[in-house]
C-alpha positions in Angstrom: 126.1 8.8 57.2 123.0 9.9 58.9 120.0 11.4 56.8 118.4 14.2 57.3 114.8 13.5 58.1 111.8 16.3 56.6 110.1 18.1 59.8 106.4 16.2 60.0 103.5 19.1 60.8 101.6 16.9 62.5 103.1 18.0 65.9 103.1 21.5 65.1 99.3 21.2 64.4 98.8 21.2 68.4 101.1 24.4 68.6 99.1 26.3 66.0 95.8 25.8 67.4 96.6 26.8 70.9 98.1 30.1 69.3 95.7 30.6 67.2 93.2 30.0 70.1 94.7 32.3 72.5 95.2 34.8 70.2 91.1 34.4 69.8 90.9 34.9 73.6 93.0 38.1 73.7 91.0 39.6 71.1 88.0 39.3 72.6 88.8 40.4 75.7 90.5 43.5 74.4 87.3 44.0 72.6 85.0 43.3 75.7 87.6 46.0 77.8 87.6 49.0 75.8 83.6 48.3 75.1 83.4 47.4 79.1 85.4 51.3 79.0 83.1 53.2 76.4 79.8 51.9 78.3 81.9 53.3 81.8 82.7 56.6 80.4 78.9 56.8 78.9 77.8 56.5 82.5 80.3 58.2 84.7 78.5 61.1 82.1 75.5 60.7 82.6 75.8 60.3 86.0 77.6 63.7 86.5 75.1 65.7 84.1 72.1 64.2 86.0 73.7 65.8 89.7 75.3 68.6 88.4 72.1 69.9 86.7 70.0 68.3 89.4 67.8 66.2 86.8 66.9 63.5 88.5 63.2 64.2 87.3 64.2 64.6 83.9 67.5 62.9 83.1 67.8 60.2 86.5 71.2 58.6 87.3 72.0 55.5 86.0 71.5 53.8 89.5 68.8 54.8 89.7 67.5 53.7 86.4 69.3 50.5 86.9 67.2 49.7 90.4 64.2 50.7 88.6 64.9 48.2 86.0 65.5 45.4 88.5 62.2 46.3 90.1 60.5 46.4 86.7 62.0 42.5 85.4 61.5 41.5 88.8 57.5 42.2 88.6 58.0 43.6 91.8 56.6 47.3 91.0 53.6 47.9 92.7 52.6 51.4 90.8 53.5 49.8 87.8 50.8 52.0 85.4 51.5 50.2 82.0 48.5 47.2 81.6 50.6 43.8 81.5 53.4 43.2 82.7 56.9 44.2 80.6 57.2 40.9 79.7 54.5 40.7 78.0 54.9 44.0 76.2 58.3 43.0 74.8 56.8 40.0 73.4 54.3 41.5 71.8 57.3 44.0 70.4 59.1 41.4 69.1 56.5 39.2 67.2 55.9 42.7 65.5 59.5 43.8 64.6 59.8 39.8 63.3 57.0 39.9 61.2 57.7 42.9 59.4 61.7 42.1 59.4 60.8 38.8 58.3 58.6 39.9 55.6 60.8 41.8 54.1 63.6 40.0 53.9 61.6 37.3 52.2 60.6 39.9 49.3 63.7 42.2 49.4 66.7 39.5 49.2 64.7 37.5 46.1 64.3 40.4 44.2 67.7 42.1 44.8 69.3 38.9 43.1 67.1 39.1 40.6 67.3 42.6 39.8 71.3 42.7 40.0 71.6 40.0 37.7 68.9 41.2 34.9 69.9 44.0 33.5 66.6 44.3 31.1 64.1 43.8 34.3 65.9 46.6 36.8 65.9 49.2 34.1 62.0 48.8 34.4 61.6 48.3 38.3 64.2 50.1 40.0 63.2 53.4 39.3 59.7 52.8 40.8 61.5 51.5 44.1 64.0 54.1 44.5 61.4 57.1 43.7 59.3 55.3 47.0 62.9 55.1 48.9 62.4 58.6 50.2 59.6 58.2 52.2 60.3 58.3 55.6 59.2 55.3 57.6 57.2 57.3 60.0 55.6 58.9 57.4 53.3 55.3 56.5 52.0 55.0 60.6 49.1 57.6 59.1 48.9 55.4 56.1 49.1 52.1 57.6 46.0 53.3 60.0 43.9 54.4 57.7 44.5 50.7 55.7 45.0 48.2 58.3 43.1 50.4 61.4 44.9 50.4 65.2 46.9 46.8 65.7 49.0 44.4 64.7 48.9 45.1 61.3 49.4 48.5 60.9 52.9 48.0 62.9 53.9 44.8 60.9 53.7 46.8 58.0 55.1 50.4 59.0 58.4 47.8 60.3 58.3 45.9 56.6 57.8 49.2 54.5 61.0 50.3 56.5 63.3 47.5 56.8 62.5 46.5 52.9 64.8 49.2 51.3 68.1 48.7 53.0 67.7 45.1 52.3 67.0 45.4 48.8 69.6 47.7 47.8 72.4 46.0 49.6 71.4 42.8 48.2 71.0 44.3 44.6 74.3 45.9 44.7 76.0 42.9 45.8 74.8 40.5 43.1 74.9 43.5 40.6 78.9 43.8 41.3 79.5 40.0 41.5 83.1 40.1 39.6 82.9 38.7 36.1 85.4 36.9 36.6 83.7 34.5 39.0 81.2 34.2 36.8 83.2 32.8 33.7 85.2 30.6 36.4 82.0 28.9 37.6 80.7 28.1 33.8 83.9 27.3 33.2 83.1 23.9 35.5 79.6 23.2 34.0 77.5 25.8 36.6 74.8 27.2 34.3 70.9 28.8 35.2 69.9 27.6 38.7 73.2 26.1 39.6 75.3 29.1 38.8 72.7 30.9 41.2 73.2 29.1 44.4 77.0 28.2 43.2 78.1 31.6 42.6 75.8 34.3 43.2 74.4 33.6 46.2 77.1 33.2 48.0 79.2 35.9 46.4 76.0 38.5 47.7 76.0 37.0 51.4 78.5 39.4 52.5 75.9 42.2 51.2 73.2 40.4 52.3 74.7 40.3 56.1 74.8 43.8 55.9 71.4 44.8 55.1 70.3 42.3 57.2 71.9 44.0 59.9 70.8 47.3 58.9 67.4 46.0 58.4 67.4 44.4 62.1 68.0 47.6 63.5 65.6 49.7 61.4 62.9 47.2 62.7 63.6 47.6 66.2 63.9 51.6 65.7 60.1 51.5 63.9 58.5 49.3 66.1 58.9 51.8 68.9 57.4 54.7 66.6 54.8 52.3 65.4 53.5 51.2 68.4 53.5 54.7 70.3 50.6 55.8 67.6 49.2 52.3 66.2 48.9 50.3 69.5 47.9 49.7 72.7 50.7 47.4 73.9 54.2 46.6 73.2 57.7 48.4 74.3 56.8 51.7 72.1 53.3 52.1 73.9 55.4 52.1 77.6 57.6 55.0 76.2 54.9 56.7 75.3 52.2 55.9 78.2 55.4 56.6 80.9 55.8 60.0 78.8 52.3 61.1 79.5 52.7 60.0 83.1 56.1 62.3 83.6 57.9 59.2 84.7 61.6 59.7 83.4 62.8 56.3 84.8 60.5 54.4 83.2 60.8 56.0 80.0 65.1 55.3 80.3 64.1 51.9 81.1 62.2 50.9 78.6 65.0 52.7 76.5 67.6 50.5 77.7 65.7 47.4 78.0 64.5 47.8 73.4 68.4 48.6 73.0 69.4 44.9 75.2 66.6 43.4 72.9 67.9 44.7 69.5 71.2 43.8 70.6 70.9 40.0 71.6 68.6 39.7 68.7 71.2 41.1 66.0 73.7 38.3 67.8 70.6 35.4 67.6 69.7 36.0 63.8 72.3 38.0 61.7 75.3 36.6 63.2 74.1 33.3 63.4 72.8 33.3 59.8 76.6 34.9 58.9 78.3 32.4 61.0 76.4 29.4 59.0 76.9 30.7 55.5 80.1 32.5 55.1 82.1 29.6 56.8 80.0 27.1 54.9 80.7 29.1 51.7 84.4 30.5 52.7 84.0 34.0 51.5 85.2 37.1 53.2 82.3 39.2 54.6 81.9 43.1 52.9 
């Protein structure tokens, strides 16, 4: 009498992969369509607005932006009124928004974990921090001159002073919430102090974490522009606002769509990189 033999998985392994792989693909490119059709319809906008209201000085057409931008990364414009060249400007841009990004997240994420977990220590500190929350980022450019003078410094520190608070609170509430439950679960198997830290806490707050991060990324990007149009005399913010002065539309949209690429393929470098690396590495579900 023949046997029945059990079904082995191993060749359905192959089968499941390639699904699982093509069903990757079709999301992505449904997501990259309907994008590829929000950007379209944006556009197709604009572009009627700007010849229906005959703005072209005011509000140019997007072709007309986009050949201007060609000409700007190309270094080919010879009335090009803004000192170095835009490389060099974005450069500048982005060692600021870094610094101050970078700074922050060094201070903020340490002392949200610390303030989520001890109860004692937040009742004394938080207060303080949350009474300074209201201050509008902006509102430190006069503050941040008068300290650090016209430079560098003075836009590090505007970006820092606004890209510390999201990241804080986010990271605060996330260790703060951490489910008791896990807790007891990772003393259970010996985690105690420092271990119980990096075991458990940290990587039940990098899902909050991600977030501010992200939050704070974009913050940075938005206050370097401010920053530099009153603190500097180079950098993204300063073209916006030396093509303002010069009534030159076009450059102005340029340099508007050129800090939005930047923010943009910098978000993907840093904060989903960093994601990527630790909730895979950790397997918990992002917030």
């Amino acid at each position: 009498m023949d046997t029945i033999q059990p079904v082995s998985d191993i060749g359905l392994r192959p089968n499941f992969q390639r699904h699982v792989r093509a069903r990757d693909r079709r999301i992505r490119l449904r997501r990259i369509l309907r994008g590829g059709a929000g950007i379209l319809a944006i556009l197709l906008v604009w572009q009627v607005m700007s010849q229906a209201l005959d703005l072209d000085l005011l509000l140019p057409p997007p072709l007309t932006v986009l050949r201007n931008g060609v000409t700007t990364l190309s270094l080919s414009d010879s009335h090009w009124l803004y000192g170095p060249n835009i490389y060099v400007h974005l450069w500048h841009s982005f060692l600021r928004a870094m610094a101050g990004f970078g700074a922050a997240a060094i201070i903020a994420i340490p002392l949200g974990l610390v303030l989520g977990r001890v109860g004692v220590l937040r009742e004394f500190v938080l207060p303080a921090i949350k009474g300074v929350y209201p201050i509008p980022g902006i509102a430190w450019i006069p503050l941040a001159i008068l300290w650090f003078g016209l430079g560098d410094a003075a836009v590090v520190f505007v970006v820092f002073a606004t890209t510390f608070f999201p990241l804080f609170f986010t990271t605060e509430a996330g260790a703060r919430q951490i489910n008791p439950t896990v807790l007891d679960a990772g003393r259970c198997f010996g985690a105690r102090g420092i271990t119980l830290f990096f075991r458990v806490v940290l990587p039940a707050t990098v899902p909050f974490i991600i977030t501010g991060l992200r939050i704070s990324l974009g913050g940075a990007w938005r206050m370097i522009v401010a920053g530099e149009m009153l603190a500097s005399q180079d950098g993204i913010g300063y073209v916006l606002m030396e093509s303002r002065f010069q009534f030159r539309a076009v450059d102005l949209m340029t340099a508007m769509i050129l800090i939005a690429i930047v923010g943009y393929v910098t978000e993907k470098a840093i904060v989903d990189t960093i994601e990527k690396r630790t909730l895979e590495k950790w397997e918990v579900k992002p917030s």
